[in-house]
N, C-alpha and C positions, 0 to 999 in steps of 0.2 A: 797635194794631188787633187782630189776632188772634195768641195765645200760640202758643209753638214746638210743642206737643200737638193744639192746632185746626189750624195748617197742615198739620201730618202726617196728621192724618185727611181734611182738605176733598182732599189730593193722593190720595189713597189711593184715596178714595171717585170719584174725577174719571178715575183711571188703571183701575180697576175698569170703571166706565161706558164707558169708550171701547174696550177689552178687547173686552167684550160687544156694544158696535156694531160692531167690526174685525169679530167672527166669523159675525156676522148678514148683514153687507157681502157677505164671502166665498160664502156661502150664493146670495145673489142677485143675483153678479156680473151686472150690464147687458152685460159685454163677452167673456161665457164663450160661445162655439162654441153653435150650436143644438143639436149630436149629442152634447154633451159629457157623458161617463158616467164617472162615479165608479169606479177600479178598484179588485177588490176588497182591495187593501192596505189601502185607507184605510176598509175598512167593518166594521163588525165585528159578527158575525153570533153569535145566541145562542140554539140551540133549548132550548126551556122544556118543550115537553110533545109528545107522540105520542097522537091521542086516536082509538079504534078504535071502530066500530059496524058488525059485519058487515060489507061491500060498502065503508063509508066509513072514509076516511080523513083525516085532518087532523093538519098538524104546528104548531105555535105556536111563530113565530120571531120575537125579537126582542119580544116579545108580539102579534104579530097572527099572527091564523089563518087558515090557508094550505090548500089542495088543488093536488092535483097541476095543473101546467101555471101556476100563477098566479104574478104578481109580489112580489116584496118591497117593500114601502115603504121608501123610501129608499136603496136597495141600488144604482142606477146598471143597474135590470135584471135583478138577480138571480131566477131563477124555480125554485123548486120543480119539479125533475124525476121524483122517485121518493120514495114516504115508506115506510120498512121497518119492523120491530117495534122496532126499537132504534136506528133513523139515518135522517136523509133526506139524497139527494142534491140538489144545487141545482148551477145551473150556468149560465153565464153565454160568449156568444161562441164556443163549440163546449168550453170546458172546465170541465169539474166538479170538485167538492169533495164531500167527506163531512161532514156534521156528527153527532156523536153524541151521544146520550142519556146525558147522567150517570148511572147507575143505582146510586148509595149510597143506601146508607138511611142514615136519620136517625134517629138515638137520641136518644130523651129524657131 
């Protein structure tokens, strides 16, 4: 029927597939709490850029861009509290974190 090589692949590719629906599942538990919010251990948050215009401000987290008081995508609530020239605070249920601005340069 099928050689010792095709069954190693066809299980591979079958435990792959169901891998990826387990974690989809999880995503969209039917039986997760209405209120239920992600804590930030399990999120992991990544500022990319600080973009300044006079009076404006914006931080790009995670790659989407933010102003003060607004939400994270996917964060369980996470909101941009303060953006500084080099860090924004965000914060979440009365406690904040810092995130910083890598500032290396890049040599070519």
């Amino acid at each position: 029927m099928f050689s010792v090589a095709m069954r190693s692949l066809l299980f591979a590719l079958l435990a792959g597939l169901s891998m990826t629906t387990l974690g989809s599942e999880l995503q969209n538990d039917p039986t997760r709490p209405l209120d239920y919010r992600v804590s930030r251990a399990t999120v992991e948050l990544s500022l990319n850029a600080i973009l300044r215009g006079g009076e404006r401000r914006l931080a790009v987290i995670n790659g989407q861009r933010l102003r003060e008081g607004e939400t994270i995508a996917n964060s369980g609530g996470i909101r941009v509290v303060r953006i500084n020239d080099d860090a924004v605070v965000v914060g979440q249920s009365g406690r904040q974190w810092r995130l910083k601005l890598n500032n290396e340069s890049v040599r070519r």
